[in-house]
KOLGU-4560 file (N, C-alpha, C; in nm, 3 decimals, padded with zeros to 5 digits):
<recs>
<n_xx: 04.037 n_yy: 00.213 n_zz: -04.275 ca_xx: 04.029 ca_yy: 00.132 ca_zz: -04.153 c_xx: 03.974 c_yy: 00.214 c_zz: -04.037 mol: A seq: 1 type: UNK>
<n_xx: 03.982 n_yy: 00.381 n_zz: -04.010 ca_xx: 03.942 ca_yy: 00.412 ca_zz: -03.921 c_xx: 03.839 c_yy: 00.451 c_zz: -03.945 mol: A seq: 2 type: UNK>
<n_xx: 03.798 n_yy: 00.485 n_zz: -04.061 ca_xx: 03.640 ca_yy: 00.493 ca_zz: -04.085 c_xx: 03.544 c_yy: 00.370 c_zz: -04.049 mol: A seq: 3 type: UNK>
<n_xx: 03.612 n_yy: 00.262 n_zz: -04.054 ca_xx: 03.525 ca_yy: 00.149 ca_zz: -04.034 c_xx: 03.574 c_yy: 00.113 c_zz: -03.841 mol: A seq: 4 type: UNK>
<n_xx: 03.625 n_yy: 00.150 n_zz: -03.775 ca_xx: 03.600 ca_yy: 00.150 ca_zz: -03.681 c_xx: 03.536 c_yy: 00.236 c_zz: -03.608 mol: A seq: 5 type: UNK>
<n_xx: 03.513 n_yy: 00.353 n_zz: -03.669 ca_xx: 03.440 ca_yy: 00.449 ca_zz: -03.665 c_xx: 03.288 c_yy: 00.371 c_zz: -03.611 mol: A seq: 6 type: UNK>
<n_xx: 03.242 n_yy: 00.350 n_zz: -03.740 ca_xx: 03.132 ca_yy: 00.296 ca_zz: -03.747 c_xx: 03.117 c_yy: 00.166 c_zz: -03.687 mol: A seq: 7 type: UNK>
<n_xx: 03.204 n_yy: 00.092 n_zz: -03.694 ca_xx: 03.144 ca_yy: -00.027 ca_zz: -03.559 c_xx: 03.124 c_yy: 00.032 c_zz: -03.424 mol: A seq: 8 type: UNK>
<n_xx: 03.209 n_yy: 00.095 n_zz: -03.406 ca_xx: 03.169 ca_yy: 00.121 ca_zz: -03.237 c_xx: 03.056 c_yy: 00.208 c_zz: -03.228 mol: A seq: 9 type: UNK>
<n_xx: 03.003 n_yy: 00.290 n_zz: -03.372 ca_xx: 02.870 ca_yy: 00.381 ca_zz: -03.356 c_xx: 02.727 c_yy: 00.278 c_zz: -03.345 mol: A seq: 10 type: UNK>
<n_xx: 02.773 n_yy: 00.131 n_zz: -03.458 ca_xx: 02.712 ca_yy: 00.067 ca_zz: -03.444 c_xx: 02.697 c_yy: -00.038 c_zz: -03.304 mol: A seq: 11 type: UNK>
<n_xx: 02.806 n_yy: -00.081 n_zz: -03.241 ca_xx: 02.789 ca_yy: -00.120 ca_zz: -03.114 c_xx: 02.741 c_yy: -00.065 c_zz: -03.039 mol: A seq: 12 type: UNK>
<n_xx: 02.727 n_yy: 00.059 n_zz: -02.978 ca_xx: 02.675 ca_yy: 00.162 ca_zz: -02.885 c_xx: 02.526 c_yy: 00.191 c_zz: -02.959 mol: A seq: 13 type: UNK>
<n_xx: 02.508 n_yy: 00.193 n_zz: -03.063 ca_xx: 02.380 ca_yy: 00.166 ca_zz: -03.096 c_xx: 02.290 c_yy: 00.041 c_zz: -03.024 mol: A seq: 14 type: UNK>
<n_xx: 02.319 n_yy: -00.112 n_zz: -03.096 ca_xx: 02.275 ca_yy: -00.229 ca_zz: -03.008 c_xx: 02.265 c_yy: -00.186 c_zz: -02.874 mol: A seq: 15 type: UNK>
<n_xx: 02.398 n_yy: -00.212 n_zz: -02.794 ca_xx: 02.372 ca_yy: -00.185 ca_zz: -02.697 c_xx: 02.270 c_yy: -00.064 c_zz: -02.604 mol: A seq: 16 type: UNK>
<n_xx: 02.269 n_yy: 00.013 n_zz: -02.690 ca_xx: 02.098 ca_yy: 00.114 ca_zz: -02.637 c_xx: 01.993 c_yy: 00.051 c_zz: -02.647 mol: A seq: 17 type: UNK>
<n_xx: 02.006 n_yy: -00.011 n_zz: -02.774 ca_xx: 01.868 ca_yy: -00.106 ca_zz: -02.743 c_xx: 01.811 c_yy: -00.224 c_zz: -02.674 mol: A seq: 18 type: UNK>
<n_xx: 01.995 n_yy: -00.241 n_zz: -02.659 ca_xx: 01.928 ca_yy: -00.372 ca_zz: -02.536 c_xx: 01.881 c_yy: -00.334 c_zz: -02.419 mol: A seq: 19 type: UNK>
<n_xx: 01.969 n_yy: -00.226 n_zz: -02.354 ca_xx: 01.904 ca_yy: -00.154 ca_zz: -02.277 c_xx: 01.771 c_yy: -00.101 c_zz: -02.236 mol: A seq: 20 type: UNK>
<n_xx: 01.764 n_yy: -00.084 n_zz: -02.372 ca_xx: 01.594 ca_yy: -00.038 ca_zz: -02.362 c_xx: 01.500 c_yy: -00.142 c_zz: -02.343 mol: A seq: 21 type: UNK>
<n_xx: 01.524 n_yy: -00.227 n_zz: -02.434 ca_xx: 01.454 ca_yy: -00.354 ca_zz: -02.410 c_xx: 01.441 c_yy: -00.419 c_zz: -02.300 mol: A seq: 22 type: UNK>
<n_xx: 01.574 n_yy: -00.423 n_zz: -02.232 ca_xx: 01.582 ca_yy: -00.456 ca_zz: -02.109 c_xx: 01.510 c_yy: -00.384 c_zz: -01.990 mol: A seq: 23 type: UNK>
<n_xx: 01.477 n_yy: -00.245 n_zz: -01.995 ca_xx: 01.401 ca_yy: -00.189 ca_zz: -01.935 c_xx: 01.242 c_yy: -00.201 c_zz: -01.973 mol: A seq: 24 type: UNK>
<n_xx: 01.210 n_yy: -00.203 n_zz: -02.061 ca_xx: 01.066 ca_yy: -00.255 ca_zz: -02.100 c_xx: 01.057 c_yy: -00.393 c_zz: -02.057 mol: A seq: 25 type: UNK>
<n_xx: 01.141 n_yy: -00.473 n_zz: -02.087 ca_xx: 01.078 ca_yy: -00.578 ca_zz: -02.005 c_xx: 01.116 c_yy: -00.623 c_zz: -01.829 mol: A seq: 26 type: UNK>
<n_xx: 01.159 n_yy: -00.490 n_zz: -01.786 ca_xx: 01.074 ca_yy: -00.478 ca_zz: -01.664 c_xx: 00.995 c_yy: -00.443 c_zz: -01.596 mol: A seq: 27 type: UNK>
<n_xx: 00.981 n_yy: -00.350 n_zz: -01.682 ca_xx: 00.849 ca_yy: -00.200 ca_zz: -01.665 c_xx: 00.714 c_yy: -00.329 c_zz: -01.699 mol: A seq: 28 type: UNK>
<n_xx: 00.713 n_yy: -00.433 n_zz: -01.807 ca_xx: 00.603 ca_yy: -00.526 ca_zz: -01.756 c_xx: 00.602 c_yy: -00.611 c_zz: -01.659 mol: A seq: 29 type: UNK>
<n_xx: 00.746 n_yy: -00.645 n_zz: -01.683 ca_xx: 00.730 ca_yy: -00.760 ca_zz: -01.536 c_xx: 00.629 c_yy: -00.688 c_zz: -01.433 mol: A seq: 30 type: UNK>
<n_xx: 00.719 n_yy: -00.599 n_zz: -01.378 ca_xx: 00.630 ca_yy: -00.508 ca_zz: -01.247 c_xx: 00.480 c_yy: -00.487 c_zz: -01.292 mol: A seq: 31 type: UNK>
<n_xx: 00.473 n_yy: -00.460 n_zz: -01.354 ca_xx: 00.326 ca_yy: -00.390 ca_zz: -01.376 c_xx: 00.250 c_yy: -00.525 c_zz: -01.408 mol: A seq: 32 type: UNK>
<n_xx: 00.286 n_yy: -00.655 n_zz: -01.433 ca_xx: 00.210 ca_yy: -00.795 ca_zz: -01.443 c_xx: 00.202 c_yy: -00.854 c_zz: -01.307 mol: A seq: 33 type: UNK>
<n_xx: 00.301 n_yy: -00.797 n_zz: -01.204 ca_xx: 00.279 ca_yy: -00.875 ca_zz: -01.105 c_xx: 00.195 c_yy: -00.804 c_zz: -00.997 mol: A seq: 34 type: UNK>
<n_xx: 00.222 n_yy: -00.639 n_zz: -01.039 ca_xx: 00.110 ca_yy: -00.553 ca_zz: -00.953 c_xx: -00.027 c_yy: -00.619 c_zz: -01.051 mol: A seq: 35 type: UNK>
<n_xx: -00.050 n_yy: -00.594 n_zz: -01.130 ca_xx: -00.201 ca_yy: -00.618 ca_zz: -01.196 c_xx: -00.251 c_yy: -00.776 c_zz: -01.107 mol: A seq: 36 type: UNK>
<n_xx: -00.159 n_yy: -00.876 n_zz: -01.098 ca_xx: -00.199 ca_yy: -01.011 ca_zz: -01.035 c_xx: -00.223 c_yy: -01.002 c_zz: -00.923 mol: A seq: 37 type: UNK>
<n_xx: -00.149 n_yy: -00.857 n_zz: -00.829 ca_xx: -00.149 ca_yy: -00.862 ca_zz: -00.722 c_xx: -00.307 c_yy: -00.802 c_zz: -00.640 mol: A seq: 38 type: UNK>
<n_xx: -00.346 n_yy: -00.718 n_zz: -00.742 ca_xx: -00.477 ca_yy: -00.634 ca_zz: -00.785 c_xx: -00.599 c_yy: -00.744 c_zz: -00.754 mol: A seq: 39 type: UNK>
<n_xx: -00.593 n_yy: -00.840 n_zz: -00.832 ca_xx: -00.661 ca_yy: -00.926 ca_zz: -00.881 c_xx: -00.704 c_yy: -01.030 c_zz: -00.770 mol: A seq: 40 type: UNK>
<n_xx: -00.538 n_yy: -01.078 n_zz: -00.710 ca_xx: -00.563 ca_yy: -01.171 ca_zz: -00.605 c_xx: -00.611 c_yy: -01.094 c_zz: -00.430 mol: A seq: 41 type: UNK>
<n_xx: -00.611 n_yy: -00.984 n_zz: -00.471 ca_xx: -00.631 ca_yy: -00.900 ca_zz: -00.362 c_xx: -00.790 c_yy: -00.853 c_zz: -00.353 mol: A seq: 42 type: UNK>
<n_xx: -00.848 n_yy: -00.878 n_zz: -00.472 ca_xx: -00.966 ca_yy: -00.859 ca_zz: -00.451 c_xx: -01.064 c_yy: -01.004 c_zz: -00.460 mol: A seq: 43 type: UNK>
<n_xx: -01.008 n_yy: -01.099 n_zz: -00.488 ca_xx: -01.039 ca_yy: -01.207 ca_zz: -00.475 c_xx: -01.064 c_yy: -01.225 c_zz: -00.351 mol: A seq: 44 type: UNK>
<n_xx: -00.921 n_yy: -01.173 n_zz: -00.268 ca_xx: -00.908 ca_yy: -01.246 ca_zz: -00.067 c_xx: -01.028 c_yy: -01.149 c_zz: -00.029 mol: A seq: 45 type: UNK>
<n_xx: -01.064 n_yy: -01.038 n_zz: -00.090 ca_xx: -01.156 ca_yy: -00.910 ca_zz: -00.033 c_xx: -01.281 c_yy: -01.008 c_zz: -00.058 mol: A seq: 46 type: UNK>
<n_xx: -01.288 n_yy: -01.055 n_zz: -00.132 ca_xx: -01.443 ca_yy: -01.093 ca_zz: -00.205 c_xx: -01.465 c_yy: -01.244 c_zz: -00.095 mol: A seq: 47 type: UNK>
<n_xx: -01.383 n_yy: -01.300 n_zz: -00.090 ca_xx: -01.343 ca_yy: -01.420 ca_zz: 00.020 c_xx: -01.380 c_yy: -01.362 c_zz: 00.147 mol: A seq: 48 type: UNK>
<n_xx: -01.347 n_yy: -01.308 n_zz: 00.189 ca_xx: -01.303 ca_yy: -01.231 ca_zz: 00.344 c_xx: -01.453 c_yy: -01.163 c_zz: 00.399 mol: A seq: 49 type: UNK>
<n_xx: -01.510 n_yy: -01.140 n_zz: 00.278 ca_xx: -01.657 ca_yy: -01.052 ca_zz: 00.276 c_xx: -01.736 c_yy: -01.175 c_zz: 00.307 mol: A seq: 50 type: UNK>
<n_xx: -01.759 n_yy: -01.259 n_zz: 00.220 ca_xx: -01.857 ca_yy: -01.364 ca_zz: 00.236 c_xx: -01.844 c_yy: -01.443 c_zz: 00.328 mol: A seq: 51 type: UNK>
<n_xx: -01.726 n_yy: -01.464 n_zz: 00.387 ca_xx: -01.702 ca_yy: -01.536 ca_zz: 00.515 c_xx: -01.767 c_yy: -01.429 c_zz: 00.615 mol: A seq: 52 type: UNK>
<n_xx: -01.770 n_yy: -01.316 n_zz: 00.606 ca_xx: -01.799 ca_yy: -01.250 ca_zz: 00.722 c_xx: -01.921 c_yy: -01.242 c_zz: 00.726 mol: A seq: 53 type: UNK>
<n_xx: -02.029 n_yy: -01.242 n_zz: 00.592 ca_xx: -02.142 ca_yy: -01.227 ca_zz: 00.570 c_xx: -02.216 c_yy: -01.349 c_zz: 00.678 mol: A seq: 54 type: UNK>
<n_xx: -02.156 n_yy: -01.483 n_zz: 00.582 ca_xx: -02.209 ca_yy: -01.627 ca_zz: 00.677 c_xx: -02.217 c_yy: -01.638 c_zz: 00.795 mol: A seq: 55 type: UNK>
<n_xx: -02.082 n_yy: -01.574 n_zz: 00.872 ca_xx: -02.028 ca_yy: -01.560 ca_zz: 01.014 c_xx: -02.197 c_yy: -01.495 c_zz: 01.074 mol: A seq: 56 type: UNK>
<n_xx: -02.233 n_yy: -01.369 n_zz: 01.045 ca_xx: -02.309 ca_yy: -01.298 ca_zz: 01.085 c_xx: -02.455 c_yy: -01.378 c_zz: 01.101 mol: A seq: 57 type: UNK>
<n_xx: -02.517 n_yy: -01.428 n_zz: 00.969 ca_xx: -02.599 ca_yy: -01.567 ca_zz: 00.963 c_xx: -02.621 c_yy: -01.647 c_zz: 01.059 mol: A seq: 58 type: UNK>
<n_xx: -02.504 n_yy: -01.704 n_zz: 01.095 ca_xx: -02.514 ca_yy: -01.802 ca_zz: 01.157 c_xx: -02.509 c_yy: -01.806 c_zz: 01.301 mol: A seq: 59 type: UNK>
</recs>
């Protein structure tokens, strides 16, 4: 019996590392999906912001 509690709790503390981990990987993308969008929409407003200024000058 104490061998086998032994091993559940080696095995619980196991899982639980990996949720952990997991749980940290899927924030390490979150962040890094919402910087990459943020990248993206930021050069969009740049690319916006340019051509408005271009026309401005035009006209």
């Amino acid at each position: 019996m104490n061998k086998f509690c032994k091993i559940l709790i080696i095995n619980s503390s196991l899982v639980s590392l990996l949720l952990i981990i997991a749980y940290i990987s899927i924030i390490k993308l979150r962040i890094e999906y919402k910087y990459k969008n943020s990248d993206e929409l930021n050069n969009m407003l740049d690319e916006f912001l340019t051509k408005q200024h271009v026309n401005s000058l035009y006209q």
